[in-house]
C-alpha positions in Angstrom: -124.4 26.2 175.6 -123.2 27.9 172.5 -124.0 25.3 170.0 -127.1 26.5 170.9 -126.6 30.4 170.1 -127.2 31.2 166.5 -124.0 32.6 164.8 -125.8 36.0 163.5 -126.2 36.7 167.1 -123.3 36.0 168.2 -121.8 39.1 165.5 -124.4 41.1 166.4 -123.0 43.9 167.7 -119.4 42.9 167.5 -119.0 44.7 164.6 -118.0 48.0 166.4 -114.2 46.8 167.6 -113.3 50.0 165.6 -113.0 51.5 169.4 -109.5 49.6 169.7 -107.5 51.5 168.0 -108.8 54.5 169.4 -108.3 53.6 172.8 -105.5 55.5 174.7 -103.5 54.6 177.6 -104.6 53.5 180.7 -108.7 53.4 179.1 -111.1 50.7 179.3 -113.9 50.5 176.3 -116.7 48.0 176.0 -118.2 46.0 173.4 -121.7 44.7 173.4 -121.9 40.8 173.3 -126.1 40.3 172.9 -127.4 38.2 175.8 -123.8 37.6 177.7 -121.3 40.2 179.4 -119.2 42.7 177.5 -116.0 42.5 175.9 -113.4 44.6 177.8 -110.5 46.1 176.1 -107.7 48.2 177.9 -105.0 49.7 177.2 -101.9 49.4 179.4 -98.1 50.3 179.7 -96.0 46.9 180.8 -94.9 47.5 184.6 -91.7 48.6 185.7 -90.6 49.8 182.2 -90.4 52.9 180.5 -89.2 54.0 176.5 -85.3 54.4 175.9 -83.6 56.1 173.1 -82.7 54.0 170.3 -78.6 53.3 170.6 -76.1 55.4 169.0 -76.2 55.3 165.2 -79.9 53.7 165.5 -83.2 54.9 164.8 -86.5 53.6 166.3 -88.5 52.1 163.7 -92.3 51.0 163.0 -91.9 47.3 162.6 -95.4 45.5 161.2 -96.0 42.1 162.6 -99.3 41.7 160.3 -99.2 38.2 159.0 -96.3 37.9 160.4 -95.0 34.1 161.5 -95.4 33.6 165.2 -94.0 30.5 167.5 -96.7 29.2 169.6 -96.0 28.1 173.0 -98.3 26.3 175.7 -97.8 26.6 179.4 -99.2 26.9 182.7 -101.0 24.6 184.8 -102.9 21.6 183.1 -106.6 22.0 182.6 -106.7 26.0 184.0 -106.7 27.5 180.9 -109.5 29.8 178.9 -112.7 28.4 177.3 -111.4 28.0 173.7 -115.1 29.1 173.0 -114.7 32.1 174.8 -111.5 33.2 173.2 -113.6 32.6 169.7 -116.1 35.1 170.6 -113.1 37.9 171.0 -111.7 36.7 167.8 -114.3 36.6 165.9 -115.1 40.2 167.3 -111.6 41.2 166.1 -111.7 39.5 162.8 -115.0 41.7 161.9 -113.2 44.7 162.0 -109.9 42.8 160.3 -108.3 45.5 158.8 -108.3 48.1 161.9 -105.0 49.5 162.7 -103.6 48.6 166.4 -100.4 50.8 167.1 -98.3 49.6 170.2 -95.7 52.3 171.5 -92.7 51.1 173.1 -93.9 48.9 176.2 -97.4 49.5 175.9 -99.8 46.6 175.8 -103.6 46.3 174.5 -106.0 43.6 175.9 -109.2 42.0 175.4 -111.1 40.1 178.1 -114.5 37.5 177.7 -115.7 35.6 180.7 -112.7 33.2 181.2 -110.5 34.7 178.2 -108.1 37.0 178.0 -106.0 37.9 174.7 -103.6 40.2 174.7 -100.7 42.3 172.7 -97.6 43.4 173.6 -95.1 45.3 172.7 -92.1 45.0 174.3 -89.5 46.9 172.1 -87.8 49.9 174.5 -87.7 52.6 171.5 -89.6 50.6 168.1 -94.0 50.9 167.6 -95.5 47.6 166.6 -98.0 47.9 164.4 -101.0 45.5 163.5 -104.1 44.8 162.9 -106.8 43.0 164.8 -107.7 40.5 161.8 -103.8 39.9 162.5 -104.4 39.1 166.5 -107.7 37.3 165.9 -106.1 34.5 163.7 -102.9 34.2 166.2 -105.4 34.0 169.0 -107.5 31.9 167.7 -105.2 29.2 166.9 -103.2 29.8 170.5 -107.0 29.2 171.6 -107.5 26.3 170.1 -103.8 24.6 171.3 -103.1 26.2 174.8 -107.1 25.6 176.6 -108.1 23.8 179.6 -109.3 20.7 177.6 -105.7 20.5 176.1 -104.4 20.4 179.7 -102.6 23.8 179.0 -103.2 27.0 180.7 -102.5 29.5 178.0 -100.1 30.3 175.0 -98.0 33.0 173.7 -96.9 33.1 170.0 -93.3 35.3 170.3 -92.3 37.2 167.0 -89.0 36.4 165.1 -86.7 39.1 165.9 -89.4 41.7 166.5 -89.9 42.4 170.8 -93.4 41.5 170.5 -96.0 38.6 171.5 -99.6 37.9 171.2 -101.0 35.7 174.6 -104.3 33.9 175.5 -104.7 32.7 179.4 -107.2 32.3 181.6 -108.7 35.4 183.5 
């Protein structure tokens, strides 16, 4: 079915991921995907944790994971993961507004969700922000896309960060 759908339409109206970064906890935004449902991005703390104070003699820092190396991981139960399509049409949606800021407070999470995809963010530093961009999470999710989907008898990925307490995910919805 998408072979069939023109890439120009497909953009259309992808163009205004811009609302990401603006989102605020606990809110839900919308964007427009001509001719199929919306892209839905919320913003969420991770349960069951709250920010700490940086140890003694530490200070919480703003760490950038933008173009940062990543290791990829597949899990889950063969075959029950996303439509690698799917997952494209929220990366590509990111990668149009490529240079927009995404800043992750301690244990707070951001997450975008298409039909059977879901990619999302996390940060999961107690005291440092992560800071990215979404050109940054559309190429990580893309490739996790491509490895961890139901037709590569995975059901999701997660790419952890080198010594930084964050992750990008894809998984079924």
């Amino acid at each position: 079915m998408w072979a069939l759908i023109p890439a120009w339409l497909i953009f259309v109206g992808l163009l205004n991921c811009w609302q990401v970064s603006a989102a605020t906890l606990g809110s839900t935004t919308r964007i427009p995907v001509p001719g199929f449902p919306d892209i839905v991005v919320t913003t969420f703390p991770l349960p069951g944790k709250s920010e700490a104070r940086p140890a003694s003699g530490k200070v919480a820092q703003s760490i950038s994971i933008i173009d940062r190396p990543c290791t990829n991981m597949c899990s889950g139960v063969a075959g029950s993961g996303p439509n690698q399509y799917e997952c494209s049409t929220i990366a590509k949606s990111l990668a149009a507004a490529g240079d927009t800021k995404i800043t992750l407070s301690p244990f707070l999470g951001t997450e975008w969700t298409f039909r059977s995809c879901k990619i999302f963010v996390t940060n999961q530093s107690p005291v440092d922000t992560i800071i990215t961009n979404q050109g940054s999470i559309a190429a990580v999710s893309e490739k996790l896309a491509a490895d961890c989907n139901a037709y590569n008898n995975a059901a999701g990925g997660l790419c952890l960060y080198q010594n930084v307490s964050a992750a990008v995910s894809v998984q079924h919805t």
